[in-house]
ZADO-1210 file (C-alpha; in nm, 4 decimals, padded with zeros to 6 digits):
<atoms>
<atom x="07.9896" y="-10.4571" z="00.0048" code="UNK" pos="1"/>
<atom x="07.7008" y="-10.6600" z="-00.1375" code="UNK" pos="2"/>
<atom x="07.7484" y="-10.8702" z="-00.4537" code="UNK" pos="3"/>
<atom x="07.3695" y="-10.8174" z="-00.5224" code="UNK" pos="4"/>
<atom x="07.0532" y="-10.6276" z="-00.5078" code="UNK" pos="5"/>
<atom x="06.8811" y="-10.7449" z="-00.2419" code="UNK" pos="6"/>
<atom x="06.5197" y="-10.5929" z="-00.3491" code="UNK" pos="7"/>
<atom x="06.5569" y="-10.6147" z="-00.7564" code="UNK" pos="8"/>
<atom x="06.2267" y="-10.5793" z="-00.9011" code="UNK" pos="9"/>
<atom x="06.0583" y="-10.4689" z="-00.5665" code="UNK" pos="10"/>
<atom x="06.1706" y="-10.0960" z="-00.5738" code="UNK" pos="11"/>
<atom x="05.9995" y="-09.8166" z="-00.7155" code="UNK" pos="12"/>
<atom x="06.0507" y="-09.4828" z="-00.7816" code="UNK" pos="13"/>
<atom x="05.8193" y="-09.1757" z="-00.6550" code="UNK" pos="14"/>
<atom x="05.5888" y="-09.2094" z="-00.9628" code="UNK" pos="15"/>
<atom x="05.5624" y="-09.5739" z="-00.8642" code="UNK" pos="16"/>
<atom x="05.7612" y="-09.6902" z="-01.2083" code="UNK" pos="17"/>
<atom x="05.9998" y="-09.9806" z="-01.1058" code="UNK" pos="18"/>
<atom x="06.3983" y="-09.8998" z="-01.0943" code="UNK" pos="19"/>
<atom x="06.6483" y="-10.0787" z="-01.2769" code="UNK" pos="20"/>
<atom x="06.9641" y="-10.2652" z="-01.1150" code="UNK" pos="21"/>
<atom x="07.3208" y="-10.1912" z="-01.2597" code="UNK" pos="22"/>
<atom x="07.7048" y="-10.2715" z="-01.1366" code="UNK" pos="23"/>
<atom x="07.9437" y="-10.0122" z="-01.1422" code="UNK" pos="24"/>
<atom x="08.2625" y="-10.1963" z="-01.0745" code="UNK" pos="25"/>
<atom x="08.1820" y="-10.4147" z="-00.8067" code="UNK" pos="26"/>
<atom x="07.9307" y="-10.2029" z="-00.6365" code="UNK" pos="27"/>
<atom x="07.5058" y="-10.3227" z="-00.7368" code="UNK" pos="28"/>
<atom x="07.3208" y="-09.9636" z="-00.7862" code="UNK" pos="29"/>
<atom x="06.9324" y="-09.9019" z="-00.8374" code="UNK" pos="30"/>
<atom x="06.8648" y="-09.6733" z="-01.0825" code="UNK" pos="31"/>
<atom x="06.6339" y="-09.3803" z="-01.1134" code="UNK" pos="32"/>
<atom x="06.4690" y="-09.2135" z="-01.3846" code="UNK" pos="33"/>
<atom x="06.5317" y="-08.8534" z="-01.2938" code="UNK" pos="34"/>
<atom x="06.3584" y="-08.6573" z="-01.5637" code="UNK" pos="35"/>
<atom x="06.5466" y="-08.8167" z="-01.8061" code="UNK" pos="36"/>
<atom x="06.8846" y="-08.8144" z="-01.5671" code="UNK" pos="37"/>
<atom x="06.9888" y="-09.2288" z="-01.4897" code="UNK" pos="38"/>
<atom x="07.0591" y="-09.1324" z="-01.1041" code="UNK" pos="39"/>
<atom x="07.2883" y="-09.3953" z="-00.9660" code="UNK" pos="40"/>
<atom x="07.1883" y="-09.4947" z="-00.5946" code="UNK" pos="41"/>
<atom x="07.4435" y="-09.7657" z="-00.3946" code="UNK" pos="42"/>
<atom x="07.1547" y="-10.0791" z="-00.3577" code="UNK" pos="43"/>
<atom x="07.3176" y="-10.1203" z="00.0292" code="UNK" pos="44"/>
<atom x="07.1813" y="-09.7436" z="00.1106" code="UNK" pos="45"/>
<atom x="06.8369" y="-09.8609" z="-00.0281" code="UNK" pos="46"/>
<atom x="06.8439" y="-10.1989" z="00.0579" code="UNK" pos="47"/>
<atom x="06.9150" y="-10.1051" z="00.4584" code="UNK" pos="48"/>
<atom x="06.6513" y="-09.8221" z="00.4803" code="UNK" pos="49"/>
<atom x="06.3831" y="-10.1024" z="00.3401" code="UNK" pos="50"/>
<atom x="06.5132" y="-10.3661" z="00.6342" code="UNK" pos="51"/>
<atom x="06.4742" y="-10.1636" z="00.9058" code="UNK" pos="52"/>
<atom x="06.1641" y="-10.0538" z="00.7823" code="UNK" pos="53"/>
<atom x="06.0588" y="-10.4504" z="00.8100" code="UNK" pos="54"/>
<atom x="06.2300" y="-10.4700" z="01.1032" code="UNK" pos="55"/>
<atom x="06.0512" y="-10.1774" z="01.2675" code="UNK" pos="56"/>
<atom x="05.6485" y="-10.3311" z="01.1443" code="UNK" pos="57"/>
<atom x="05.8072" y="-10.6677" z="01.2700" code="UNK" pos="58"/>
<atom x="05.8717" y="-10.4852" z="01.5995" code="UNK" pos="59"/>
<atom x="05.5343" y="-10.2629" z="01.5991" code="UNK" pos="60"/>
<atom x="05.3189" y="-10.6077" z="01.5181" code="UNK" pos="61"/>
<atom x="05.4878" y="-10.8136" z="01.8275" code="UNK" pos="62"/>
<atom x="05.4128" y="-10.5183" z="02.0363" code="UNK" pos="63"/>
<atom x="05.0359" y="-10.5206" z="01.9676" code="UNK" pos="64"/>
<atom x="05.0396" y="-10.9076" z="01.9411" code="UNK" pos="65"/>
<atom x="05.1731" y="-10.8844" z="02.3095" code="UNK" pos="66"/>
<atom x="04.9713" y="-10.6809" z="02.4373" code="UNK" pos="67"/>
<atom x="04.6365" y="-10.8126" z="02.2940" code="UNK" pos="68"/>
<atom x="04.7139" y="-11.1456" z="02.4369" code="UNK" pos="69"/>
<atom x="04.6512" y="-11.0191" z="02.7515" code="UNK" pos="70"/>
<atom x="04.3238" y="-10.9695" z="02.6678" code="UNK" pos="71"/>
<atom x="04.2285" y="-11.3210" z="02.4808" code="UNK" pos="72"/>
<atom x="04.0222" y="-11.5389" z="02.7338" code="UNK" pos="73"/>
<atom x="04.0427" y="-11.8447" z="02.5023" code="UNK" pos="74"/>
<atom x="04.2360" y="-11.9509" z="02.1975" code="UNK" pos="75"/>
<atom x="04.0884" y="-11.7798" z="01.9345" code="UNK" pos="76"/>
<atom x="04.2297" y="-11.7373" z="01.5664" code="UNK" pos="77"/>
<atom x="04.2571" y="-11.4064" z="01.3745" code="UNK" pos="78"/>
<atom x="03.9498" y="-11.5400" z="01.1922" code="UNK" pos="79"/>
<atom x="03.7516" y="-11.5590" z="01.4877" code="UNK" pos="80"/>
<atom x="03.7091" y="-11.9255" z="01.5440" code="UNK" pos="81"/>
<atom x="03.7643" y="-12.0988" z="01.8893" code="UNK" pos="82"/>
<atom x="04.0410" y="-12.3757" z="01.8372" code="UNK" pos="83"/>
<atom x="03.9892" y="-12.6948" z="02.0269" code="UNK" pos="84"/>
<atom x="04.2123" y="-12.9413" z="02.1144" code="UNK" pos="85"/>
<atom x="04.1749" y="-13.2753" z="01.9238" code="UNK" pos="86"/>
<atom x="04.0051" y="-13.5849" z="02.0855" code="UNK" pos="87"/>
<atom x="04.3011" y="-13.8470" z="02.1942" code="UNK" pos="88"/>
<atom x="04.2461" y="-14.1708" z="02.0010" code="UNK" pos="89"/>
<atom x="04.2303" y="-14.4309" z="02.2198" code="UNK" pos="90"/>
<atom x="04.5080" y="-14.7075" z="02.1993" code="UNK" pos="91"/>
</atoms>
């Protein structure tokens, strides 16, 4: 069981107003405004379903990353610039 919140602050409700953090007993709950009814959610319900969320872009973005570098003749940024290697000093 968490001791914490893990996304306090960061988590909104479906009118996009931010939800509060409580403890009952030991166990950290999020806290919706549920016209007018303080619904009680377990943060580790929330708190998973927003990691494998991340988990799942972080997953989607190395895919296309992957594949695109196929494509890349040279070593180009995201901003379109050509990167060079720097000139060896001499000595």
């Amino acid at each position: 069981m968490p001791k914490h919140a893990l996304f306090e602050g960061l988590v909104i409700d479906e009118n996009d107003r931010p939800v509060g953090v409580v403890m009952i007993g030991s166990e950290p709950c999020y806290v919706v405004d549920d016209s007018g009814f303080r619904r009680h959610i377990p943060s580790e319900e929330v708190d998973r379903q927003v990691l494998k969320s991340i988990s799942e872009s972080i997953q989607d973005t190395k895919m296309r990353w992957g594949t695109n570098r196929k494509n890349v003749g040279s070593r180009r940024s995201v901003f379109g610039c050509n990167h060079r290697k720097p000139a060896s000093k001499p000595g």
